[in-house]
Each structure stands twice: as structure tokens, then as C-alpha cells.
N, C-alpha and C positions, 0 to 999 in steps of 0.2 A: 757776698760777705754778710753775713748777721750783725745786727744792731745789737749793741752792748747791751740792751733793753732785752731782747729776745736771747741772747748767749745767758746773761742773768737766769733769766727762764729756764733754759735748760740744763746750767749748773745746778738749779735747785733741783729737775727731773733725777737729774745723776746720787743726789746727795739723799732723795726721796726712796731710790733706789735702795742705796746702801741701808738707809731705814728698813724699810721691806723687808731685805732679809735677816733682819734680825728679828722681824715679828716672824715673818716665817720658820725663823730657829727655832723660836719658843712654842709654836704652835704645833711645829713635828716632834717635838719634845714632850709636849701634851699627849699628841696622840700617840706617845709610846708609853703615856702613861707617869711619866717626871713631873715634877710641880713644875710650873710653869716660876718665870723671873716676873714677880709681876711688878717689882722697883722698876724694872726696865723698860716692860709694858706702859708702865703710869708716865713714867719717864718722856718715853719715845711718844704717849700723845699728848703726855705735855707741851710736848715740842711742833709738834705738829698744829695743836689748836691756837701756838704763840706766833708760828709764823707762816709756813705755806696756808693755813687757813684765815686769815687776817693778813696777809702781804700779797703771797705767792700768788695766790685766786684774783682779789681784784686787782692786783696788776696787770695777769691776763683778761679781764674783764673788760681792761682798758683796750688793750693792744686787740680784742677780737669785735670791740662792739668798733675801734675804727677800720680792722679787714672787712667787716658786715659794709662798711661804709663804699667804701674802694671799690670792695667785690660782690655786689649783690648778689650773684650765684651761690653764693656760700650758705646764704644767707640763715636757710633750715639747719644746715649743720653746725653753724655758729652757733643757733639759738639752743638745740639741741643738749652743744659740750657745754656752755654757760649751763643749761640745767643742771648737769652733771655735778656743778659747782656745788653746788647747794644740797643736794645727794650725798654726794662726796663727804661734805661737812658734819651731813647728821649721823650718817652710818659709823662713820669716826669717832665722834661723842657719842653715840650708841655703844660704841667697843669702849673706849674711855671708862663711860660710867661703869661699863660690866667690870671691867679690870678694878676700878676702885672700889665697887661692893663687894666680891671677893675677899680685897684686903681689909675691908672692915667685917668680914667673918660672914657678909650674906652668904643664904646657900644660895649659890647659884650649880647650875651644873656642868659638866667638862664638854658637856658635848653644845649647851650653849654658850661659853665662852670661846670656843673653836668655833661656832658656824658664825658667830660675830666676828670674830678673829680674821675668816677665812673671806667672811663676803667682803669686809674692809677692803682688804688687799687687796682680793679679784679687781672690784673696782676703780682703786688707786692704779693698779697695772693697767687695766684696760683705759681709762682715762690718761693716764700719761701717754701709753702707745701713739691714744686717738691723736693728740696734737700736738706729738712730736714727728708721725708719720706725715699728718694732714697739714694742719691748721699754721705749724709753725714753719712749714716750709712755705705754704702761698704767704704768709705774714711776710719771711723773708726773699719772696718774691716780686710781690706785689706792693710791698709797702716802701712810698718813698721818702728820704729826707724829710720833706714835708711834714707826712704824716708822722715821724718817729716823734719829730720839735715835739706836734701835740702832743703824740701817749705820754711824752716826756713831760708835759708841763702839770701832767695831771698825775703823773706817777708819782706817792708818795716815797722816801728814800728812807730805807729803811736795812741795819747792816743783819742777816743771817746771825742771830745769835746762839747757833750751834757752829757752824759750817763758816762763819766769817773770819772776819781777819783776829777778831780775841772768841776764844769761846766763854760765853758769858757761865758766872758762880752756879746757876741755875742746872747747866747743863755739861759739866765738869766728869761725872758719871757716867752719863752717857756719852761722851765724847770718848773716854776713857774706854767702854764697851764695843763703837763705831771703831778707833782705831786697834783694838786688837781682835778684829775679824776684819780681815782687807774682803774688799771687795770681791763679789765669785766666790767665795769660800764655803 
């Protein structure tokens, strides 16, 4: 059974998901040539740089620097996805900014707001995969009681304020956007 700690995690992967495809809406929509939604765009990393980038990441930061602990085997690939972390973050504010100078009229151009668009995603996708295939099944193998107490003592608590139990003013929009595309769609 997964630790609420770790199920947490992977409700955000799922919620990260339904994100995804909606950049990737906008982005197949670019490259048919449509203005892109870029309220939605600025929106969607807004939300992204407010929580899974400041919550999401170092809570797994926590829970993998104590599998590192546990499981020294890991140890290179632990250190590895943690890189990723921080990757992850800037290539996101990389697209962010691009999405925002557009709307204040920079020329930017379509085909480099698509390959920012597109290397995000890749990324995000293959990073999630990484350790939901890997990292979060030895987590919920290998880690016991014990170690949960810790991650937990050190885990800041903090509610999804897209995805939680109110969606907050901020993201009212987008929430609005996320639920009329269901999931897969």
C-alpha cells in the first residue's frame, strides 16, 4: 500500500497529466497554424511555477534524498531525477516567459514558441514516467513507517490550489478549461 505521502505525489502526476494536454492542445493548434490560447498558456504556468514547482518537487526531494538513504543502489539515479528537478523548473520558466512576451506584443516566433512548448512537455512526460515507473514504486517498497514519520516531519503541508479541495480565485479559469476537456480527450 502507498503512503498518503507518496499517493499525494502521484495525484499530482495525474492532475500534471491533465495539464499536459492542454498545452499540447494549444501547441497542435499552433502548428495548424490557430493563435494559440495564450490566457491559458500563462494560466497553466502559472500554476505550475505556484505549485508542483515549489511544493510538488521538493516534497519529492524529500522522500528520494531518504530512498538514497535506505537504498544506496539507487543512489546515481536518485541523484540523476533530483537533477531533472531543476531542469524541469527552468525549461518551464523558459516557456512561461516566452508565452508572456508574446502577449506583450514581443515578436517572438511560432516555431520558437512550439519547440519551448514542445521540449517542456517532452520533459515533464518523460520525468513523470521516470518516477512513477521507477523511483516511486522502490519508495513504496522499500520505505518503511519509519522513514515515512521522517519525510513527513519535514514535508511542508501545503493544499493544491488548483486540483484541491477549493480551487483557489487565481485559478477559477483554468479549472473552468481543465474540466471541460476530460481527461484523454
Amino acid at each position: 500500500m502507498k503512503h498518503e505521502i507518496l499517493q499525494s505525489l502521484h495525484e499530482d502526476h495525474i492532475n500534471m497529466s491533465r495539464i499536459a494536454e492542454l498545452v499540447a492542445a494549444e501547441l497542435v493548434a499552433m502548428e495548424r497554424g490557430e493563435k494559440p490560447d495564450l490566457n491559458l498558456l500563462d494560466d497553466i504556468m502559472a500554476y505550475v511555477t505556484a505549485y508542483p514547482d515549489t511544493f510538488h518537487h521538493p516534497t519529492e526531494d524529500i522522500v528520494f534524498a531518504q530512498l538514497k538513504r535506505v537504498a544506496p543502489e539507487v543512489q546515481e539515479d536518485v541523484t540523476a531525477l533530483l537533477a531533472e528537478h531543476g531542469d524541469l523548473i527552468a525549461t518551464g520558466r523558459a516557456f512561461q516567459s516566452l508565452v508572456r512576451a508574446v502577449e506583450e506584443d514581443v515578436v517572438v516566433t511560432r516555431a520558437e514558441l512550439l519547440t519551448k512548448g514542445r521540449v517542456y512537455l517532452d520533459k515533464l512526460t518523460a520525468h513523470m514516467n521516470k518516477e512513477e515507473a521507477g523511483l516511486f514504486r522502490l519508495a513504496a517498497d522499500r520505505l518503511d513507517h519509519s522513514d515515512w514519520a521522517t519525510i513527513g516531519a519535514r514535508v511542508e503541508a501545503m493544499e493544491d490550489p488548483l486540483f484541491g479541495p477549493a480551487v483557489a480565485a487565481d485559478y477559477r479559469r483554468l479549472w473552468q478549461r481543465i474540466t471541460a476537456h476530460p481527461p484523454g480527450r
